[in-house]
C-alpha positions in Angstrom: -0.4 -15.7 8.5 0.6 -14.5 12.2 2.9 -11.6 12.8 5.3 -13.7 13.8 5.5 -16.1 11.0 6.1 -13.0 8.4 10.2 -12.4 7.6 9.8 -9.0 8.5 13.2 -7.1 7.2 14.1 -3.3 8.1 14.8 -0.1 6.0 17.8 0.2 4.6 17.6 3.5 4.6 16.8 4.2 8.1 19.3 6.8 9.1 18.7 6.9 12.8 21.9 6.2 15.3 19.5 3.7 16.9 19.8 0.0 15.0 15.7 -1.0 16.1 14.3 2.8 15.2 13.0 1.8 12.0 10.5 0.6 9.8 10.1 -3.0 9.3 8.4 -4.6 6.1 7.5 -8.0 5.3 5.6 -9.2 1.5 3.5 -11.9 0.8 2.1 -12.6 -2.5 -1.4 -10.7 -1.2 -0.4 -8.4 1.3 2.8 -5.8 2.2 2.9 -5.4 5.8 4.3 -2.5 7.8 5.3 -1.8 11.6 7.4 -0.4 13.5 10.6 -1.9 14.8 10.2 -0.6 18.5 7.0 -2.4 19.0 7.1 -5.7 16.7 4.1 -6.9 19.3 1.9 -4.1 18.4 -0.8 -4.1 15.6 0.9 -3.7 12.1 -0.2 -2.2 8.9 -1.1 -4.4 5.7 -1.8 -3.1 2.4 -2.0 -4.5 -1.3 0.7 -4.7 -2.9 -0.5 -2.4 -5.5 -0.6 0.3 -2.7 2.6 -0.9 -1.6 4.0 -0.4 -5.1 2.6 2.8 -5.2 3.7 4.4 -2.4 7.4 3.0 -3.0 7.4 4.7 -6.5 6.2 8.0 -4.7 8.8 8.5 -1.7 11.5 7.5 -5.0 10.5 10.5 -6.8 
């Protein structure tokens, strides 16, 4: 699956003034993938979902 045919959605807990400074995310069954808002062209970052899981439960703490 291309980068454009993932539903990427944003943070919502970006607290910048600026509406596209932010993380965007998109899931799949196999993959969570990460980029940044300002540059949905560039390269993004895809991990497991476990890894994905994982980090969410650490920023929570």
């Amino acid at each position: 699956m291309s980068a454009t045919e993932l539903r990427w959605v944003k943070s919502s807990y970006s607290s910048s003034s600026d509406i596209n400074d932010c993380v965007e995310v998109a899931s799949t069954p196999a993959a969570a993938h990460i980029r940044d808002s300002k540059a949905p062209d560039a390269a993004h970052m895809t991990v497991t979902p476990a890894t994905w899981a994982g980090f969410l439960r650490y920023v929570t703490e």
